[in-house]
N, CA, C and O atoms as a GROMACS GRO file, in nm:
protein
  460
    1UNK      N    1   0.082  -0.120   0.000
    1UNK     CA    2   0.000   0.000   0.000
    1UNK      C    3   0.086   0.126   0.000
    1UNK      O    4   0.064   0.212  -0.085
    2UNK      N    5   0.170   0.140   0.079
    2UNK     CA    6   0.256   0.269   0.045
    2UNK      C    7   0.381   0.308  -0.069
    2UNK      O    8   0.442   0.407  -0.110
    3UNK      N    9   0.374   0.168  -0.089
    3UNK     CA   10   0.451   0.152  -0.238
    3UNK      C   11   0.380   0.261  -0.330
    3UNK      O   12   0.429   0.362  -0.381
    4UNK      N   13   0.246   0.209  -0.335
    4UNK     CA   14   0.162   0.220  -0.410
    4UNK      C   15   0.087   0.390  -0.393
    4UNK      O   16   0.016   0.439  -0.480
    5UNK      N   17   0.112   0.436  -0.302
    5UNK     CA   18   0.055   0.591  -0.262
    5UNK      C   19   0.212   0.637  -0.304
    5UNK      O   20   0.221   0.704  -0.407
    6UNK      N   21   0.359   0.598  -0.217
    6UNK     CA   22   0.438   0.697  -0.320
    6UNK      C   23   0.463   0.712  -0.447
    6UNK      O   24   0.511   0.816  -0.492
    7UNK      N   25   0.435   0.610  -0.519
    7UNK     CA   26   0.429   0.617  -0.662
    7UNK      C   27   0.293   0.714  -0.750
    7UNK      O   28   0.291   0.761  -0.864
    8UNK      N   29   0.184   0.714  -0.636
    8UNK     CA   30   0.109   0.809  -0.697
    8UNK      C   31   0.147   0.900  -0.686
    8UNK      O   32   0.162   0.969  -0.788
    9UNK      N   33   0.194   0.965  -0.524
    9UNK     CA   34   0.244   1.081  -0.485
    9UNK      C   35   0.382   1.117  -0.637
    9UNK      O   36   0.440   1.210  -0.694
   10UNK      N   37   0.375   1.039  -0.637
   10UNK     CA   38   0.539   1.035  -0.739
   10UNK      C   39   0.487   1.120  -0.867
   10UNK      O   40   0.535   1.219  -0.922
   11UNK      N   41   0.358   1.033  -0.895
   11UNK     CA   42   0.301   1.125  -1.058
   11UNK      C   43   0.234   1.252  -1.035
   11UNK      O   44   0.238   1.345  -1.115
   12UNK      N   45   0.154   1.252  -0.890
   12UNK     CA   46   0.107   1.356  -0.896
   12UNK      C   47   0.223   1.528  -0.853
   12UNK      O   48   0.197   1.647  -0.838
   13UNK      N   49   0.331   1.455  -0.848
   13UNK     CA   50   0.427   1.571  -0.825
   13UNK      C   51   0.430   1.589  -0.965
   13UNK      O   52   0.412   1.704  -1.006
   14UNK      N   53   0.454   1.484  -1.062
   14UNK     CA   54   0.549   1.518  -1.164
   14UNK      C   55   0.374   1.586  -1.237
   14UNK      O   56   0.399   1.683  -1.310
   15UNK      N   57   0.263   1.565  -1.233
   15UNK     CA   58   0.167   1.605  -1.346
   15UNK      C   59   0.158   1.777  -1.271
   15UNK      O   60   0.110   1.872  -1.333
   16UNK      N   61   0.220   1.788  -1.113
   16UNK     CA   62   0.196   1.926  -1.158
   16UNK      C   63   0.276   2.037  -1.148
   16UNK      O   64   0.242   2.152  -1.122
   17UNK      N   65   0.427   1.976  -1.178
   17UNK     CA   66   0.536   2.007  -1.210
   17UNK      C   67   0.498   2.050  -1.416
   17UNK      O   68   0.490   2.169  -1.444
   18UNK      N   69   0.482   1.960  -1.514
   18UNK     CA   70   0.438   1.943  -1.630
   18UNK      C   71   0.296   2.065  -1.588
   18UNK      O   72   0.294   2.127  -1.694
   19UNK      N   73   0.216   2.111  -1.525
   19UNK     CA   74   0.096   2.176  -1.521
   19UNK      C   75   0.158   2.320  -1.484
   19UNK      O   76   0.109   2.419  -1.538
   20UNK      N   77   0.239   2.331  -1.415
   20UNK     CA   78   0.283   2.474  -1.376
   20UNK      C   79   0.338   2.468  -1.536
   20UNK      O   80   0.257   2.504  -1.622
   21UNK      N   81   0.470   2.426  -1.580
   21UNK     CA   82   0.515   2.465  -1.737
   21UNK      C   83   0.413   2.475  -1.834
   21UNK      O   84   0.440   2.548  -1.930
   22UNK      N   85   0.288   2.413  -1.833
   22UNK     CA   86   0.195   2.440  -1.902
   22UNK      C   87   0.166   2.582  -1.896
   22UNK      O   88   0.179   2.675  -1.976
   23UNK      N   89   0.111   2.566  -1.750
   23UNK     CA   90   0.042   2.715  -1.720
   23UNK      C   91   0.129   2.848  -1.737
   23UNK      O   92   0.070   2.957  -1.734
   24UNK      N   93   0.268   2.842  -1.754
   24UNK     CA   94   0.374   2.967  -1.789
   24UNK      C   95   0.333   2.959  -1.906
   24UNK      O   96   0.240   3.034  -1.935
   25UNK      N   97   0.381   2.878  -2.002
   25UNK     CA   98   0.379   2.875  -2.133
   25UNK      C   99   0.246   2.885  -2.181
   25UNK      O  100   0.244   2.911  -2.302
   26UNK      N  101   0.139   2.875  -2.132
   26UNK     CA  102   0.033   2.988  -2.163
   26UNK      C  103   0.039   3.095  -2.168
   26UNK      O  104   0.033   3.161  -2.272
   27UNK      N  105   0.052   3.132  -2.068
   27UNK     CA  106   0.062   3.267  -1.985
   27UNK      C  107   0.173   3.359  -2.103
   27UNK      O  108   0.141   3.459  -2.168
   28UNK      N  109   0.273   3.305  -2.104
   28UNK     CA  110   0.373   3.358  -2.237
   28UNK      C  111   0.300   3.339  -2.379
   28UNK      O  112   0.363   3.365  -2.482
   29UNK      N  113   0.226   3.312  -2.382
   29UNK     CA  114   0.174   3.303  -2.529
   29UNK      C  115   0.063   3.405  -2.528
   29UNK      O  116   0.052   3.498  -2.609
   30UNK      N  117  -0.028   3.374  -2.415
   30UNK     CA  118  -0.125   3.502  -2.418
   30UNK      C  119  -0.069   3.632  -2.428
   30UNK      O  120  -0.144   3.727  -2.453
   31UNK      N  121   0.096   3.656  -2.408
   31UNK     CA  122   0.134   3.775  -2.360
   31UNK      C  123   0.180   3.789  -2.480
   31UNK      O  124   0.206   3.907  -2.502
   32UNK      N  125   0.208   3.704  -2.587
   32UNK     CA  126   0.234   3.766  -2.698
   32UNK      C  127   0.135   3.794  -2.804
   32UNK      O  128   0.152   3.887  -2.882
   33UNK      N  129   0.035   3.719  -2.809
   33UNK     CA  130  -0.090   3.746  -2.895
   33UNK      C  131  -0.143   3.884  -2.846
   33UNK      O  132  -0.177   3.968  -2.930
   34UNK      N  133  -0.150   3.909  -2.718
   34UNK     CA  134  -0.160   4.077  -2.685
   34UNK      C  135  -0.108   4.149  -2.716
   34UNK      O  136  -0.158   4.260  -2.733
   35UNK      N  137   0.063   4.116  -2.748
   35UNK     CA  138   0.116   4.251  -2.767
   35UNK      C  139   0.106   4.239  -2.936
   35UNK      O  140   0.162   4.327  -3.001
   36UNK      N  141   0.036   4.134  -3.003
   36UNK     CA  142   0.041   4.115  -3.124
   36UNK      C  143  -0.120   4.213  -3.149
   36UNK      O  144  -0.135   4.312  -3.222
   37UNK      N  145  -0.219   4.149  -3.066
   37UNK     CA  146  -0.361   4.246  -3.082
   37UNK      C  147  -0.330   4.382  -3.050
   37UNK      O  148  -0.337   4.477  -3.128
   38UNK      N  149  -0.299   4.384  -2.939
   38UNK     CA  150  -0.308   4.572  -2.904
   38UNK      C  151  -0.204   4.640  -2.936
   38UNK      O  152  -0.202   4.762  -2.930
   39UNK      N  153  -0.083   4.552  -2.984
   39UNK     CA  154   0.038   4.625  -3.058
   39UNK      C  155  -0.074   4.759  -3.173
   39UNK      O  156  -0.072   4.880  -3.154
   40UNK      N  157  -0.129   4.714  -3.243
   40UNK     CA  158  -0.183   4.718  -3.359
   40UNK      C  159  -0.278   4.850  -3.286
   40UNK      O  160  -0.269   4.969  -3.317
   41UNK      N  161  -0.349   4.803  -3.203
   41UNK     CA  162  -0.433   4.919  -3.172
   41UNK      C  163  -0.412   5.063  -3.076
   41UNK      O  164  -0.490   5.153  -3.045
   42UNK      N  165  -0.278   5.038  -3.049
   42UNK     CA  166  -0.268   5.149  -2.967
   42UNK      C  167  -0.142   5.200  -2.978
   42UNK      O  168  -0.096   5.294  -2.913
   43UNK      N  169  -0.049   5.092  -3.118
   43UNK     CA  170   0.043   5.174  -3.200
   43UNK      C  171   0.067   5.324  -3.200
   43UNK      O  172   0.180   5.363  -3.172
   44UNK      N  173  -0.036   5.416  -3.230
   44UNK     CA  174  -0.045   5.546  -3.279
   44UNK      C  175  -0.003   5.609  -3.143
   44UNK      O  176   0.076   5.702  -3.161
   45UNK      N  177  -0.024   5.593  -3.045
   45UNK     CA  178  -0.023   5.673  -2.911
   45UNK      C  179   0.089   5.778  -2.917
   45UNK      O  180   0.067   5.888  -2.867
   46UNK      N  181   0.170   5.760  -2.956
   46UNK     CA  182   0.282   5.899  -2.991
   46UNK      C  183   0.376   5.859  -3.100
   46UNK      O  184   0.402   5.748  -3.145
   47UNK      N  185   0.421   5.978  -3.132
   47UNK     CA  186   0.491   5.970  -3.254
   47UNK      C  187   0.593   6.091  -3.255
   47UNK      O  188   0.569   6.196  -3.195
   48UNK      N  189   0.706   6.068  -3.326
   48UNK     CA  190   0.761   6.189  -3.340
   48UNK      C  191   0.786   6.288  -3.418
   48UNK      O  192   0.883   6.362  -3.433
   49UNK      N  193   0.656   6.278  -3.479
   49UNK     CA  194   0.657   6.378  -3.584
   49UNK      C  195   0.490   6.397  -3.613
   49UNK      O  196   0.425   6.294  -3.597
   50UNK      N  197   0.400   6.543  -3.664
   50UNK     CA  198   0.295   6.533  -3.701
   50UNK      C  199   0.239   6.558  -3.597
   50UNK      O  200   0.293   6.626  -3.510
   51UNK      N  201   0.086   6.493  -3.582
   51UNK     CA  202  -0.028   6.521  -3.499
   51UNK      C  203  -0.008   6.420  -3.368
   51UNK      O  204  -0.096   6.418  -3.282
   52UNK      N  205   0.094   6.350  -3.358
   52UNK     CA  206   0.122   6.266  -3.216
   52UNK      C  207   0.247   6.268  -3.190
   52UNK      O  208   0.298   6.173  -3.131
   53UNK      N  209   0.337   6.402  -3.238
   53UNK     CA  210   0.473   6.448  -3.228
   53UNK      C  211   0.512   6.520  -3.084
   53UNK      O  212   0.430   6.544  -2.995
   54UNK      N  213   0.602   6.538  -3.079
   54UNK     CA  214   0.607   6.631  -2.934
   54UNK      C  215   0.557   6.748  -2.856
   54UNK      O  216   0.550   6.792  -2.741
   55UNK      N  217   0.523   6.779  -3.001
   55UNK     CA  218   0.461   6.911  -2.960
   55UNK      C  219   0.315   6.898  -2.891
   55UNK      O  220   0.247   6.983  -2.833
   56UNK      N  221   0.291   6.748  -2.920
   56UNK     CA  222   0.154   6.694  -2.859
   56UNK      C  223   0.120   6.604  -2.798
   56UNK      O  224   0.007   6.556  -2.797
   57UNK      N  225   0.248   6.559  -2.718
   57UNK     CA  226   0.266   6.454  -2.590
   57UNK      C  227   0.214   6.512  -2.510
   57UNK      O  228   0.192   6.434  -2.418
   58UNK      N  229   0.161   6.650  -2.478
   58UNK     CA  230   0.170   6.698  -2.319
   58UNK      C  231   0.014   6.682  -2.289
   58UNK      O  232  -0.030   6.679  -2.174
   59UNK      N  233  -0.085   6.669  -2.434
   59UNK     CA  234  -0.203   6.643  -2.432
   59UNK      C  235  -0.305   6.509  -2.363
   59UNK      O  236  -0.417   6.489  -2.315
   60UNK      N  237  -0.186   6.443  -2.396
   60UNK     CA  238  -0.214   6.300  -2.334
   60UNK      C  239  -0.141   6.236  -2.218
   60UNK      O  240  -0.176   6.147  -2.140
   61UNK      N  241  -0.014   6.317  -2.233
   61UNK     CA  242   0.087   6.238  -2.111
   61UNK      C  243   0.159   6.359  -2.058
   61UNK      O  244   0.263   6.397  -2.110
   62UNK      N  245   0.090   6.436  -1.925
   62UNK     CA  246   0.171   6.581  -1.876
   62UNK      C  247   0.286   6.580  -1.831
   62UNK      O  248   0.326   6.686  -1.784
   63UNK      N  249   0.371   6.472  -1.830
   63UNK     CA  250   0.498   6.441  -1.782
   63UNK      C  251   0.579   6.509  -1.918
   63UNK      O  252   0.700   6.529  -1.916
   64UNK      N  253   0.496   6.539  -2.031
   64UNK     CA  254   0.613   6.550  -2.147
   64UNK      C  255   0.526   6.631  -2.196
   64UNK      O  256   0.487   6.600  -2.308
   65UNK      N  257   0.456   6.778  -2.125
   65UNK     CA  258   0.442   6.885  -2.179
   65UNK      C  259   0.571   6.987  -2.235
   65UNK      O  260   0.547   7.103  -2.268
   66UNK      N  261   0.690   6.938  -2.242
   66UNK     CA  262   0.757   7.062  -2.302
   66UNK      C  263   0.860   7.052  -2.186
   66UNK      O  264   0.963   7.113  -2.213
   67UNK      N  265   0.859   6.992  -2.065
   67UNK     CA  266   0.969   7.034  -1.969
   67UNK      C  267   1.076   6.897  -1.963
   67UNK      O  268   1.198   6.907  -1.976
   68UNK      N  269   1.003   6.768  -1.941
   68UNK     CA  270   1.054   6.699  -1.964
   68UNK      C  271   1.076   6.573  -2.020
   68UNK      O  272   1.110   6.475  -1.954
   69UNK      N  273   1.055   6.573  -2.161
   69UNK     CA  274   1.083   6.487  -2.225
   69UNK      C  275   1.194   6.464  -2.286
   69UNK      O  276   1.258   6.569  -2.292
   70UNK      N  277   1.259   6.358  -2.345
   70UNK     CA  278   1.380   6.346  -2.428
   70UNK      C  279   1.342   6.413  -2.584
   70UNK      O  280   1.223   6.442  -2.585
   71UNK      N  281   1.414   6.446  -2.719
   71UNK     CA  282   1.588   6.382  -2.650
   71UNK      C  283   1.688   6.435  -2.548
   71UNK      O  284   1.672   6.552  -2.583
   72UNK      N  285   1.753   6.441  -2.477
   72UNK     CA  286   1.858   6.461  -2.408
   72UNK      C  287   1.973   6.515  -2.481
   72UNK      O  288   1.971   6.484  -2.600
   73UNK      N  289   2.066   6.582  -2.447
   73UNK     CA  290   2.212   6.547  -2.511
   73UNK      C  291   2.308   6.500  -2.393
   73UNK      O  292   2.292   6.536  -2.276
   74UNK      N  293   2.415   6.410  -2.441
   74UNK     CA  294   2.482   6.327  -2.312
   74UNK      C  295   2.606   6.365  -2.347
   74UNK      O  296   2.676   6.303  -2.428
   75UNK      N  297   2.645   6.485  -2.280
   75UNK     CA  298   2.825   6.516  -2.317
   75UNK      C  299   2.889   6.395  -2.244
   75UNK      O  300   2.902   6.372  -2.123
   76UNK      N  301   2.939   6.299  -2.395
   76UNK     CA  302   2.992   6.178  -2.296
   76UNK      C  303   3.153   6.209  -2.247
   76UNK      O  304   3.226   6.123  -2.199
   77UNK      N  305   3.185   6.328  -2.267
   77UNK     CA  306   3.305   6.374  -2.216
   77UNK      C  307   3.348   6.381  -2.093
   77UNK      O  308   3.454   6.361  -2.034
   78UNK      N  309   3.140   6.446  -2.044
   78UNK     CA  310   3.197   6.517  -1.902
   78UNK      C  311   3.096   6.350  -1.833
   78UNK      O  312   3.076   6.344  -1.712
   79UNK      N  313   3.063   6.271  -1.896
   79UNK     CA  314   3.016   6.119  -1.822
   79UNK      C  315   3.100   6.069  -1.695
   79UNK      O  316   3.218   6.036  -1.703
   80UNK      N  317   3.029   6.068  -1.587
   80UNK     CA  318   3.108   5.956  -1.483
   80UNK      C  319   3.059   5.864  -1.516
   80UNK      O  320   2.942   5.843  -1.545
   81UNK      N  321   3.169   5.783  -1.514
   81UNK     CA  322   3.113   5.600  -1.582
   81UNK      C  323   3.156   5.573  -1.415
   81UNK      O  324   3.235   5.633  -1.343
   82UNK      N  325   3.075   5.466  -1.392
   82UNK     CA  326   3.075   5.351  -1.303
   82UNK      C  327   3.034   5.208  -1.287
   82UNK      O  328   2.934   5.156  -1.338
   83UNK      N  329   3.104   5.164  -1.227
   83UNK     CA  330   3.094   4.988  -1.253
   83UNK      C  331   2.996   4.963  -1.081
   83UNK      O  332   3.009   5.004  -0.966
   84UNK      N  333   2.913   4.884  -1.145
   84UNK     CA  334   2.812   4.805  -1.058
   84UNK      C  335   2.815   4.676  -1.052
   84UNK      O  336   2.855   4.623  -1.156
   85UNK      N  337   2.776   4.582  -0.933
   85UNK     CA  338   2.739   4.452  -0.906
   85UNK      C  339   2.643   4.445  -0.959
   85UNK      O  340   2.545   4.520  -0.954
   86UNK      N  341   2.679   4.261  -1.071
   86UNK     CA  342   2.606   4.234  -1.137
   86UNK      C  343   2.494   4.229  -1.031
   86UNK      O  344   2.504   4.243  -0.909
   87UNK      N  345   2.330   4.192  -1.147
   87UNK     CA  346   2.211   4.194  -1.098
   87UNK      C  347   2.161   4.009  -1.084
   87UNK      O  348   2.156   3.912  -1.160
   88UNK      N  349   2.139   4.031  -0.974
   88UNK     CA  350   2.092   3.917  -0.930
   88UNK      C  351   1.932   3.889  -0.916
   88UNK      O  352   1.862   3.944  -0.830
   89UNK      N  353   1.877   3.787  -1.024
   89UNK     CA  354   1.743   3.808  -1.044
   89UNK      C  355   1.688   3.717  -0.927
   89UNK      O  356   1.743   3.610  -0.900
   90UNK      N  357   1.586   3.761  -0.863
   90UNK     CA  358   1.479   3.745  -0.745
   90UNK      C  359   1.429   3.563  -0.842
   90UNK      O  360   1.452   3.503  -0.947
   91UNK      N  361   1.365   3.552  -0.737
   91UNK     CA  362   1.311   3.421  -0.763
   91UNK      C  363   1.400   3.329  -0.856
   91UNK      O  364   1.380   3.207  -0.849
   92UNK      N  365   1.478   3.368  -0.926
   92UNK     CA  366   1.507   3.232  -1.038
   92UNK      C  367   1.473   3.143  -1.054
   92UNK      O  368   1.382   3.110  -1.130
   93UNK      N  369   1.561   3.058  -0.961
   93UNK     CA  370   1.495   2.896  -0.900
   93UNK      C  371   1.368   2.908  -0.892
   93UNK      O  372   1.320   2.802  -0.933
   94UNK      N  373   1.296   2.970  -0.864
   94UNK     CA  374   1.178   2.918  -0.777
   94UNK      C  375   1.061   2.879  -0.879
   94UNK      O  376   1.059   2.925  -0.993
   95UNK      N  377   0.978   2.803  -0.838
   95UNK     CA  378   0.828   2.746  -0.955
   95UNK      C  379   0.750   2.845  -0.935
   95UNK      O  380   0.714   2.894  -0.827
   96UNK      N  381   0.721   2.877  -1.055
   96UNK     CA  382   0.560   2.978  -1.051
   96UNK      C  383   0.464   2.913  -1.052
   96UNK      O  384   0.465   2.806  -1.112
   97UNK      N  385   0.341   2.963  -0.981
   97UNK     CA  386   0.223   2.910  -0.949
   97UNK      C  387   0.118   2.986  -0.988
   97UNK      O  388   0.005   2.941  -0.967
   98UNK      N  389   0.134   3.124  -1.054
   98UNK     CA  390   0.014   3.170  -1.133
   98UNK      C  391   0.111   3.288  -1.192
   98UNK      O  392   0.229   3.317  -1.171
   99UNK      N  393   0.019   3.338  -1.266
   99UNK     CA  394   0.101   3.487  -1.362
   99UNK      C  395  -0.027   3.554  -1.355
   99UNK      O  396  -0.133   3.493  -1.364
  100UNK      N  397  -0.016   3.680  -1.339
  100UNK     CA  398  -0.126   3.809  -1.420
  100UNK      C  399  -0.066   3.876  -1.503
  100UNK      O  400   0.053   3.903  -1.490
  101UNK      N  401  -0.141   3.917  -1.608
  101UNK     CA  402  -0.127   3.973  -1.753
  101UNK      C  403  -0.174   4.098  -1.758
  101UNK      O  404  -0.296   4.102  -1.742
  102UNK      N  405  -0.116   4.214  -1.776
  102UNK     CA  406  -0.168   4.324  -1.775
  102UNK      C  407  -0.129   4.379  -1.917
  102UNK      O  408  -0.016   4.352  -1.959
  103UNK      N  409  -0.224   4.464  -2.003
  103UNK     CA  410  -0.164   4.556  -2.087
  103UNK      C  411  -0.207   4.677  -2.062
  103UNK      O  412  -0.327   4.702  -2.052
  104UNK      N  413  -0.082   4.795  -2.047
  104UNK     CA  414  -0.053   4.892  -2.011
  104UNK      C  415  -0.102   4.971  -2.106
  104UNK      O  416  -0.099   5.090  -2.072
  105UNK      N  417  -0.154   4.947  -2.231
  105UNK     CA  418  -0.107   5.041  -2.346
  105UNK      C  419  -0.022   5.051  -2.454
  105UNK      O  420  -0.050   5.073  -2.572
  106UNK      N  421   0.112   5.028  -2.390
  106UNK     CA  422   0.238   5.072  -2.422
  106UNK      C  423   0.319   4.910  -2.434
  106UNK      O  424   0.393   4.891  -2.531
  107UNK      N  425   0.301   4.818  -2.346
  107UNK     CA  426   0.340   4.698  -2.345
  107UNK      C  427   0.269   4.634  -2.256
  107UNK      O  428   0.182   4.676  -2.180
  108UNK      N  429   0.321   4.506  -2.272
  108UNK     CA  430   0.205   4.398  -2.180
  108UNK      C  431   0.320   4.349  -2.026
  108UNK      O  432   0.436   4.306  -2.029
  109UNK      N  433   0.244   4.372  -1.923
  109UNK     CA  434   0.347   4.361  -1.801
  109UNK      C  435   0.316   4.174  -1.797
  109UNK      O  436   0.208   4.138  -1.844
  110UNK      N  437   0.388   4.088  -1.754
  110UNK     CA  438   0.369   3.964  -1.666
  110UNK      C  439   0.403   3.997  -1.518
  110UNK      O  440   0.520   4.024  -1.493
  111UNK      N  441   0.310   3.996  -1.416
  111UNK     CA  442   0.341   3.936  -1.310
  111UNK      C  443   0.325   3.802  -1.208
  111UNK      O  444   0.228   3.776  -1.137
  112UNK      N  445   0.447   3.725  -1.222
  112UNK     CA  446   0.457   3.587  -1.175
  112UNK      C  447   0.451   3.601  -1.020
  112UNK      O  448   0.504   3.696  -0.962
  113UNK      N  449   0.367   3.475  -0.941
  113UNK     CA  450   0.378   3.467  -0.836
  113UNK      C  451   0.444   3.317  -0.855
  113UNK      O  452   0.459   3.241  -0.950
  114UNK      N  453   0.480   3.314  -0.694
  114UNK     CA  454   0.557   3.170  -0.694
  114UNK      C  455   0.565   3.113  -0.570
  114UNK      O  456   0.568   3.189  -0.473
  115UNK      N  457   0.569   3.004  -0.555
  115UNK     CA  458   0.537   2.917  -0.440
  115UNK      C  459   0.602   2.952  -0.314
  115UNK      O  460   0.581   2.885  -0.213
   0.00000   0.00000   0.00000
């Protein structure tokens, strides 16, 4: 009998080990058919030139009325360069256990939770 329960225990790890990779690789696919649908529809949102040019960011987005938007100029002369510790990504290892899908508009966010 317990032969027989760890060997279930055995598949039912592995079917939802195989069910979480399912469920990412959804989750990544929905996130690209979105940015494939609403790429398309919300394309136009600014532009740099014409009737969604700069002169008419500030209409829709007041962060870039005229004070501060790019371009920039970067005198890379007068640049302090500095070296940083690499980035060490959060979770790696760890199994995800659900994702939410958001589209912003602008791009589609994933946020993974994990066990």
């Amino acid at each position: 009998m317990a032969a027989n329960l760890a060997v279930s225990v055995e598949k039912f790890a592995y079917f939802l080990e195989k069910m979480q990779t399912y469920n990412l690789n959804a989750a990544t696919l929905l996130a690209l058919m979105c940015c494939n649908v609403f790429g398309v529809t919300f394309a136009n949102d600014f532009a740099y030139n014409g009737a969604m040019g700069p002169d008419h960011w500030g209409e829709q987005f007041s962060t870039c009325s005229g004070k501060h938007q790019s371009p920039i100029n970067i005198d890379s002369v007068n640049v302090i360069r500095r070296t940083y510790p690499p980035l060490i990504p959060d979770n790696f290892g760890s199994q995800t256990i659900g994702a939410e899908i958001l589209n912003n508009g602008h791009t589609v966010v994933v946020r993974l939770e994990y066990a």
